[in-house]
ZAVOLO-540965 format. One record per residue (C-alpha): x, z, y; residue in one letter; residue number from 1. Coordinates in Angstrom, 3 decimals, m for minus. Example, Ala and Ser with C-alpha at 12.3 -4.5 7.8 and 13.67 -1.06 7.14 Angstrom:
<atoms>
12.300 7.800 m4.500 A 1
13.670 7.140 m1.060 S 2
</atoms>
This chain:
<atoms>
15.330 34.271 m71.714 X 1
14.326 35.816 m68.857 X 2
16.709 34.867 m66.520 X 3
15.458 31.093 m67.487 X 4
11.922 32.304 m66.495 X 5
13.060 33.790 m63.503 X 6
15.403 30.451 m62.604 X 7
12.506 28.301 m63.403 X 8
10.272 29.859 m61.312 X 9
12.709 30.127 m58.708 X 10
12.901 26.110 m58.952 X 11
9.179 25.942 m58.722 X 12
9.103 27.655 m55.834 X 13
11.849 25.826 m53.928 X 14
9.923 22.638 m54.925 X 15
6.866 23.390 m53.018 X 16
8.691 24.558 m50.118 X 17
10.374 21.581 m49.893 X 18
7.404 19.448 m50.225 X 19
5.369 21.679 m47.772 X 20
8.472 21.225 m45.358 X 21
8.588 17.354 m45.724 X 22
4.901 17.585 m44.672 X 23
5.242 19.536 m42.046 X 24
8.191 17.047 m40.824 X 25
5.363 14.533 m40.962 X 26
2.888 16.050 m39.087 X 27
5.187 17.234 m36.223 X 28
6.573 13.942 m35.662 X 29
2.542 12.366 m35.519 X 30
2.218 15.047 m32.960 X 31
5.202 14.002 m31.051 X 32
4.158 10.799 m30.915 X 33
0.735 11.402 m30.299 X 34
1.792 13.460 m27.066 X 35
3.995 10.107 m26.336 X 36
1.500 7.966 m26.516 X 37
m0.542 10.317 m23.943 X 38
1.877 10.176 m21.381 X 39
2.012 6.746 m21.379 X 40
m1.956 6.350 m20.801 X 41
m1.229 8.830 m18.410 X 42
1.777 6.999 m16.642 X 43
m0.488 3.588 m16.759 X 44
m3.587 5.393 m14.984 X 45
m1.378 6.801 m12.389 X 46
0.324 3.068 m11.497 X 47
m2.734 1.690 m11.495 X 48
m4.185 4.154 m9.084 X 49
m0.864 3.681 m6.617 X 50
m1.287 m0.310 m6.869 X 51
m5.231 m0.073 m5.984 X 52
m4.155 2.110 m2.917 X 53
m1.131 m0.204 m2.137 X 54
m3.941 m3.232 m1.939 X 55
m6.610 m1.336 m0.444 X 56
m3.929 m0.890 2.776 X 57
m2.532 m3.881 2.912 X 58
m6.442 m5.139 3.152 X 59
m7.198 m2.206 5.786 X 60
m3.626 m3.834 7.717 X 61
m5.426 m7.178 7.807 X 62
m8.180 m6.044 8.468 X 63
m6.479 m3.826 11.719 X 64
m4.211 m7.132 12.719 X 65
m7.154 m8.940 13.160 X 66
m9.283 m6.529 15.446 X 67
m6.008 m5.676 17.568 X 68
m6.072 m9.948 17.505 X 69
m9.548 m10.240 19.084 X 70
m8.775 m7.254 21.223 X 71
m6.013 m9.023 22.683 X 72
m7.945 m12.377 23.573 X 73
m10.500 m10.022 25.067 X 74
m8.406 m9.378 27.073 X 75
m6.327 m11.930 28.580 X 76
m10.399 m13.313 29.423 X 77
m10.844 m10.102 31.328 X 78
m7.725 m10.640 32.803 X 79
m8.708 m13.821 33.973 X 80
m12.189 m12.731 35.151 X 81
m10.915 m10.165 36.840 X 82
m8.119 m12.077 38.258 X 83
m10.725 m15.007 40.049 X 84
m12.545 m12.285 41.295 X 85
m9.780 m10.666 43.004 X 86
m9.075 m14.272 44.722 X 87
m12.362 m14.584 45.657 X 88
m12.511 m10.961 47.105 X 89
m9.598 m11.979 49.146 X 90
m10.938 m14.942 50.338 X 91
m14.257 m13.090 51.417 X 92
m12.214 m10.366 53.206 X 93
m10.057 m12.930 54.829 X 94
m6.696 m11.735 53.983 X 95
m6.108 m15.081 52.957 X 96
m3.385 m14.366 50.134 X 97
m3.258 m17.658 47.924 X 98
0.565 m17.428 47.641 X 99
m0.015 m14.015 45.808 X 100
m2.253 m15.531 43.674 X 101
m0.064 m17.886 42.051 X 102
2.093 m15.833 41.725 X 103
0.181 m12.900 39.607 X 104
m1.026 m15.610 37.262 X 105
2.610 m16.598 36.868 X 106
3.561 m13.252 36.092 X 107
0.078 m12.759 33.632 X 108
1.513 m14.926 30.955 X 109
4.952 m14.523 31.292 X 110
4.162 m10.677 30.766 X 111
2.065 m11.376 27.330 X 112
4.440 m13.532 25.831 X 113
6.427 m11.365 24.470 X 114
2.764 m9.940 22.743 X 115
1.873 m13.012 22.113 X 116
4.877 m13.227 20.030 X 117
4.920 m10.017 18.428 X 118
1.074 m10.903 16.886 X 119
2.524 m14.250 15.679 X 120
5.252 m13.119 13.933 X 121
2.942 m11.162 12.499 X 122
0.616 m12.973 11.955 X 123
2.880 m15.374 9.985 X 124
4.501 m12.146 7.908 X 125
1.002 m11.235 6.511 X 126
0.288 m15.043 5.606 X 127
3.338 m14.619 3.973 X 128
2.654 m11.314 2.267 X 129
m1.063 m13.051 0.866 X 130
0.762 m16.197 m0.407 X 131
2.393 m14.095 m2.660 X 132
</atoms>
């Protein structure tokens, strides 16, 4: 008889710690996913932060293309300010040099071509890159 009481209670016992062990299951595998779901806010708030600063320099490279453009046509116009007053300072001193002239303006645009290239290909890339 008291062997019974002694299995019985033994049975009892192994009941609830099977029960508080299913329970436990459940709560570490809410915890696991809870941490899961945390890393992927995380993981979201971090690729949005990258895209922001991918857009913010592609608008700063714009934004830079464009200055470096009106740099550039200032000057090829100081270029050619510069360039009548160097003809007209040689026609006041009397050297008399208009084949030089013609050809230093020959060589002026032959010389920012290859610039004038470069910004249009450029140019044409970041059009590109927008349409997008």
């Amino acid at each position: 008889m008291t062997s019974y009481l002694i299995d019985l209670l033994l049975v009892v016992a192994l009941v609830v710690t099977a029960l508080r062990c299913g329970r436990m299951h459940k709560e570490l595998r809410a915890l696991r996913q809870a941490d899961l779901a945390e890393a992927l806010t995380q993981s979201e708030v971090s690729l949005n932060r990258a895209a922001e600063a991918i857009v913010g320099a592609r608008y700063e490279g714009v934004e830079t293309v464009r200055e470096l453009e009106r740099q550039l046509v200032e000057a090829r116009r100081v270029i050619e300010q510069l360039t009548v007053l160097v003809s007209r300072a040689d026609h006041h001193v009397g050297v008399g040099a208009p084949q030089a002239i013609p050809a230093a303006a020959s060589t002026a645009p032959s010389d920012a071509d290859p610039y004038r290239d470069f910004f249009a290909a450029a140019h044409d890339r970041l059009h590109a890159s927008l349409a997008r």
